[in-house]
C-alpha positions as CSV (number, residue, x, y, z in Angstrom):
1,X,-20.0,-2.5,19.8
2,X,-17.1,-4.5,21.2
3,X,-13.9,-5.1,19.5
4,X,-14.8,-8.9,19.7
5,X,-18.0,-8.1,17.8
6,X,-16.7,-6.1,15.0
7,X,-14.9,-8.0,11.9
8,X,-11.0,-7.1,11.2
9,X,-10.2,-5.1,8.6
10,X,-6.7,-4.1,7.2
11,X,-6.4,0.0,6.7
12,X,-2.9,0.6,4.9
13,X,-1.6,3.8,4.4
14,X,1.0,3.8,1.7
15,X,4.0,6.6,0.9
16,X,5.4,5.9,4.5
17,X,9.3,7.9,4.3
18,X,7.9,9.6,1.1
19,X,8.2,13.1,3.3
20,X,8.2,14.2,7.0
21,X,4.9,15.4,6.7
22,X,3.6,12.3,5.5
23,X,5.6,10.3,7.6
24,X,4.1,12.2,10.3
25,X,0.5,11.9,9.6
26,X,0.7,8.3,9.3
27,X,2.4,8.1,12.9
28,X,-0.4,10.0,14.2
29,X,-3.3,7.7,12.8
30,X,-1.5,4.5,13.9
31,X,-1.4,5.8,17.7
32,X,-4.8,7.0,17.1
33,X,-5.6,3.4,15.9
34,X,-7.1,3.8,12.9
35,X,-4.6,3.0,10.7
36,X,-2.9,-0.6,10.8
37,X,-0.8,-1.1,8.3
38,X,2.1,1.4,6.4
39,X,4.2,0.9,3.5
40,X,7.5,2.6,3.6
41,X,9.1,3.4,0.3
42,X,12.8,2.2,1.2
43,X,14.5,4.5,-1.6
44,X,14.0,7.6,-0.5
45,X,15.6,9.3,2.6
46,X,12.9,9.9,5.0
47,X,12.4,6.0,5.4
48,X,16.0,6.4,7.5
49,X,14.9,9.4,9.1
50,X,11.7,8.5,10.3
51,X,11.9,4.4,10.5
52,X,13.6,4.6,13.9
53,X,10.5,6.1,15.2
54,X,7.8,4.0,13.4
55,X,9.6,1.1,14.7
56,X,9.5,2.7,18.8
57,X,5.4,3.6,18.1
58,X,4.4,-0.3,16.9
59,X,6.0,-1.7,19.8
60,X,3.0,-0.2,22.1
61,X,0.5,0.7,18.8
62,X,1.0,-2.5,17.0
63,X,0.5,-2.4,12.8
64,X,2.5,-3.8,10.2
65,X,5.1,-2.5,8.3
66,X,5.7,-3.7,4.4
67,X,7.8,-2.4,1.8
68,X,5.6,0.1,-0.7
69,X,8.0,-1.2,-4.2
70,X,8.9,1.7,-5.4
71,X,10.1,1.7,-9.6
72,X,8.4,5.1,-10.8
73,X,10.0,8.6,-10.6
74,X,12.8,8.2,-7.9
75,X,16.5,7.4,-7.7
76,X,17.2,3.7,-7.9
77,X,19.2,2.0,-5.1
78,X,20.6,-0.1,-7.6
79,X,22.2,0.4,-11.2
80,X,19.0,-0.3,-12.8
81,X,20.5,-0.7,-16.1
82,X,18.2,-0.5,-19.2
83,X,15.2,0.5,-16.3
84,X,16.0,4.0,-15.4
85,X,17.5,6.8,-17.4
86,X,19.5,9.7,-16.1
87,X,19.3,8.1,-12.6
88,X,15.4,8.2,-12.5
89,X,13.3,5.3,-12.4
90,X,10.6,5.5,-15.5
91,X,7.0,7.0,-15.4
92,X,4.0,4.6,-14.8
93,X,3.3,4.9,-18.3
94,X,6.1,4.0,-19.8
95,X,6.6,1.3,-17.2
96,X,3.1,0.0,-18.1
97,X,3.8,0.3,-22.0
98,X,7.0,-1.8,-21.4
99,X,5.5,-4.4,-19.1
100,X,2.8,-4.8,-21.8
101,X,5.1,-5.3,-24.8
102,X,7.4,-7.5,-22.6
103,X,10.7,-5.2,-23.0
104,X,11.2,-4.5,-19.6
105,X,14.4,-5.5,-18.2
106,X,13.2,-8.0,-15.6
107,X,16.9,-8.6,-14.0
108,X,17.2,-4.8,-13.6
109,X,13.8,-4.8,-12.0
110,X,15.0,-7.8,-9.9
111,X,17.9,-6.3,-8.6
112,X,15.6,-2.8,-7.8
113,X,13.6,-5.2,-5.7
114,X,16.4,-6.7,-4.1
115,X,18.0,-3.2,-3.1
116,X,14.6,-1.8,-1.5
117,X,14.5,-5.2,0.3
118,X,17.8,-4.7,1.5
119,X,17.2,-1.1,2.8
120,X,14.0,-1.9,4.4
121,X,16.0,-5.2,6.3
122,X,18.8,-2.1,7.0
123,X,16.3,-0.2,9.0
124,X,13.8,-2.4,11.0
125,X,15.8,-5.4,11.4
126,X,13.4,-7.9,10.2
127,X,11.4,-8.7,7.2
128,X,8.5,-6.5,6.0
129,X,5.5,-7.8,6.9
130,X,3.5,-7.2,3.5
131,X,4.5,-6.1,-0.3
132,X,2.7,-3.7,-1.9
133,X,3.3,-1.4,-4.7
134,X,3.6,2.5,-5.7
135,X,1.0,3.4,-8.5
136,X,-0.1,-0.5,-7.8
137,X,3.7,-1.1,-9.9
138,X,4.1,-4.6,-8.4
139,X,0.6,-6.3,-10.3
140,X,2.2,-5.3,-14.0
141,X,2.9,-7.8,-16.0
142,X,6.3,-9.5,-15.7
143,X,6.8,-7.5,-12.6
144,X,4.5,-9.2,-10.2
145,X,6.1,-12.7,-10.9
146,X,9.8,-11.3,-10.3
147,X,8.2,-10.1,-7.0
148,X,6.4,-13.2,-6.1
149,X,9.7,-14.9,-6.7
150,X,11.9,-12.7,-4.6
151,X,9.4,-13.1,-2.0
152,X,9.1,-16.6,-1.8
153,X,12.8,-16.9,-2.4
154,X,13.9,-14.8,0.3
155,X,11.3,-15.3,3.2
156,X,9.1,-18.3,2.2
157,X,5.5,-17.4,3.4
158,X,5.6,-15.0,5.7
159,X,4.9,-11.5,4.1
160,X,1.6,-10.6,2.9
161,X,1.7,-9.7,-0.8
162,X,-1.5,-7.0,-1.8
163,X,-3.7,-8.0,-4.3
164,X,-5.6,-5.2,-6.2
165,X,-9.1,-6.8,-7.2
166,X,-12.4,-7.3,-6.3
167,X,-15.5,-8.9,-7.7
168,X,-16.4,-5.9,-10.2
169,X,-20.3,-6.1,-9.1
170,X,-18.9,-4.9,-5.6
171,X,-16.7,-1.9,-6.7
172,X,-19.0,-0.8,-8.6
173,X,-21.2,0.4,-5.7
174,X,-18.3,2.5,-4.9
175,X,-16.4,6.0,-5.7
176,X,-13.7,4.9,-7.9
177,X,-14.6,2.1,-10.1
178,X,-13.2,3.0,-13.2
179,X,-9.8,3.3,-11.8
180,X,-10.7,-0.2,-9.7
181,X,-12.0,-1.7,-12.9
182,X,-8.4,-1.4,-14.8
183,X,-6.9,-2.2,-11.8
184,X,-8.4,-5.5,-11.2
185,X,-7.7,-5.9,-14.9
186,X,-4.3,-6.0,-14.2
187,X,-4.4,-7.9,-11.4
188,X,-5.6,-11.0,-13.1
189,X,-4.1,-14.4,-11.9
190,X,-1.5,-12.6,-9.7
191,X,-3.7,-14.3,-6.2
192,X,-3.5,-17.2,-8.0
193,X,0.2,-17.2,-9.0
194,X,0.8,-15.9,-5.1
195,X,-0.8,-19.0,-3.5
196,X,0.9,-21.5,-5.7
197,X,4.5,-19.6,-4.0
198,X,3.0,-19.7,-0.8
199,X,2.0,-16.3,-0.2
200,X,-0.9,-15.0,1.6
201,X,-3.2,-12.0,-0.2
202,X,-6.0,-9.7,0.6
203,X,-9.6,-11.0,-0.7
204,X,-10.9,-7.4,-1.8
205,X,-8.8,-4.1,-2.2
206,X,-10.8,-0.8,-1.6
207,X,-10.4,2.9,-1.3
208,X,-10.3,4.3,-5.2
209,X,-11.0,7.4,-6.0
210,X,-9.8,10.7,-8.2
211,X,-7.8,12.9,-5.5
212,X,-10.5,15.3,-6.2
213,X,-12.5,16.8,-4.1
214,X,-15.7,16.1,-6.2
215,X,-16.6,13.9,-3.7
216,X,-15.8,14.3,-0.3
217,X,-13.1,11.6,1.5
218,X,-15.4,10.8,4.1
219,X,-17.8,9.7,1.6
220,X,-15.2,7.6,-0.2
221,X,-13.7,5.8,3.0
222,X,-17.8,5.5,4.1
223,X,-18.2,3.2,0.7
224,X,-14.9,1.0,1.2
225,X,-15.8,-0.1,4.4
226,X,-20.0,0.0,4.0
227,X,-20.0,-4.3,3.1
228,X,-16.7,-5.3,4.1
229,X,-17.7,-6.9,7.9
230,X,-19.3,-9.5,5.1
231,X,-16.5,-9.7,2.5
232,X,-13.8,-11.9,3.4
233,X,-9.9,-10.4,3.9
234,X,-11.0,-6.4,3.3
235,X,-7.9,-4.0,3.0
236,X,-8.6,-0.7,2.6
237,X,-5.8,1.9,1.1
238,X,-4.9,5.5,1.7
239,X,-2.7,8.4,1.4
240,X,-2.8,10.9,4.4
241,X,0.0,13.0,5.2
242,X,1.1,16.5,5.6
243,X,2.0,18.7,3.1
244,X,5.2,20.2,3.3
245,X,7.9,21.6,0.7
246,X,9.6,18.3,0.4
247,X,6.1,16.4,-0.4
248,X,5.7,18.7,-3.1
249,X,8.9,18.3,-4.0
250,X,8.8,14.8,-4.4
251,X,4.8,14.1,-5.9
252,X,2.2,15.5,-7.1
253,X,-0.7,14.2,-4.8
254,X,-0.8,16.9,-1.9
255,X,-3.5,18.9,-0.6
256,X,-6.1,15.4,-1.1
257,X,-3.6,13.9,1.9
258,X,-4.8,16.4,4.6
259,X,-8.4,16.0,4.0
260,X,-7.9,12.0,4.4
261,X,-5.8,12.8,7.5
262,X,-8.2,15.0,8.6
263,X,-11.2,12.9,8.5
264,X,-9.1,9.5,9.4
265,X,-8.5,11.5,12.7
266,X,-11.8,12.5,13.5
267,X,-14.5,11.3,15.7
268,X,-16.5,10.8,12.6
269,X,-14.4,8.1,11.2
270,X,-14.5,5.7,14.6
271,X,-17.8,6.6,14.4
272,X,-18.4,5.3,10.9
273,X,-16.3,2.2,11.4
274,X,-17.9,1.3,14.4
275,X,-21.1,2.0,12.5
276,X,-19.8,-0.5,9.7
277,X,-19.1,-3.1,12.7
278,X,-15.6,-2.9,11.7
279,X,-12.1,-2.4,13.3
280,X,-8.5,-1.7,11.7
281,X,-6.2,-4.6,12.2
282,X,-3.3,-6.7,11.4
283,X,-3.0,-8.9,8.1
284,X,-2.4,-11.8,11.4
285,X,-6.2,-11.9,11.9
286,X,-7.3,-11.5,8.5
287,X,-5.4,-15.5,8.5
288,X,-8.5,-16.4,10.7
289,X,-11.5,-14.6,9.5
């Protein structure tokens, strides 16, 4: 099947700058072409060490480049006052329990957002290309409309911003649907609340699961992408990588990143995506599907 014939697809790796070994996985599936997309988590070091050579591989493997909002677990790059304590951001639950009893402190988050904006802008020059969020931080409540905001503010409609649903009766033929299920619950209104800014989003998000190995990653990625030449603006999400001390350092998910890197890099997977009549690409020609 030709390129021409197969439908566009977005596959986004997220954790870019987390560590060098994930950084380096995710540079070796975008100039094998099967990744084309990567968030880059600003705040942490490796996005300075590695950006410089993410930025020299798009120029001849083309994929975009967003910022992965980071507000869980790390250092802030700003004084995040009343949001982080001893100079770590909160946990996803106790972020979630204060976005749900509306006592975050939205101008700390603001400013959070700003700051990882600013670093990302610091390294690759331009604007990131989507917005997307670690633990899926950027669809809480309060949260997503300071990020809409900031977005629209700042860049008017150029970046992508990820949307986290799907129609329920499609995720539920897939591994994963009780995590996509509370998801998408979350998610509610925020495509909505995106277009009125401006802001361009993905039809259906895909690529739940446990991080176990209960059921194998090629199975998993095998169901994302099994409907999705027929279902609109598809993007698919990952987390392949390397382990390496300063991954486990840094976050608990590990070993479950090689087996996605190793499949993602196999025959298997162009196989199964050719299979599927699909083909990674850019958010650009999701625009025209």
């Amino acid at each position: 099947m030709t390129a021409s014939a197969t439908s566009p697809i977005v596959i986004c790796a997220d954790d870019f700058g987390l560590s060098s070994g994930v950084s380096a996985g995710i540079i070796e599936l975008i100039t094998l072409r099967r990744l084309s997309a990567t968030g880059a988590m600003t705040g942490l070091p490796g996005w300075r060490r590695h950006g410089d050579e993410l930025a020299r591989l798009v120029r001849h493997a083309p994929a975009d480049v967003g910022l992965h909002l980071t507000l869980t677990g790390q250092r802030p790059l700003s004084r995040a006052q009343g949001l982080a304590a001893n100079e770590r951001l909160p946990s996803i639950g106790t972020l979630t329990r204060a976005a749900l009893t509306r006592t975050l402190p939205l101008e700390a988050v603001r400013a959070e957002v700003k700051a990882q904006l600013d670093a990302f802008e610091d390294v690759w020059g331009a604007p990131p290309d989507f917005l997307d969020g670690h633990q899926h931080c950027h669809i809480l409540p309060g949260i997503r409309r300071v990020v809409i905001e900031e977005l629209a503010g700042r860049y008017g409609t150029s970046p992508w911003l990820r949307s986290c649903g799907e129609k329920l009766q499609r995720s539920a033929r897939r591994t994963g649907f009780a995590k996509a299920a509370v998801i998408d619950a979350f998610n509610t209104g925020l495509r909505a609340r995106a277009a009125r800014s401006g802001l361009a989003t993905n039809d259906s998000f895909r690529g739940f699961y446990d991080f176990s190995d209960r059921v194998p990653y090629a199975q998993v990625f095998r169901g994302s992408i099994a409907d999705a030449a027929n279902s609109g603006r598809v993007l698919v999400h990952c987390h392949p990588g390397r382990v390496d001390a300063e991954l486990v350092a840094l976050d608990p998910l590990t070993t479950p990143r090689e087996g996605e890197l190793a499949y993602l890099a196999s025959a298997a997977c162009g196989e199964d995506l050719a299979r599927a009549g699909v083909r990674p690409a850019r958010f650009a020609e999701l625009a025209t599907t």
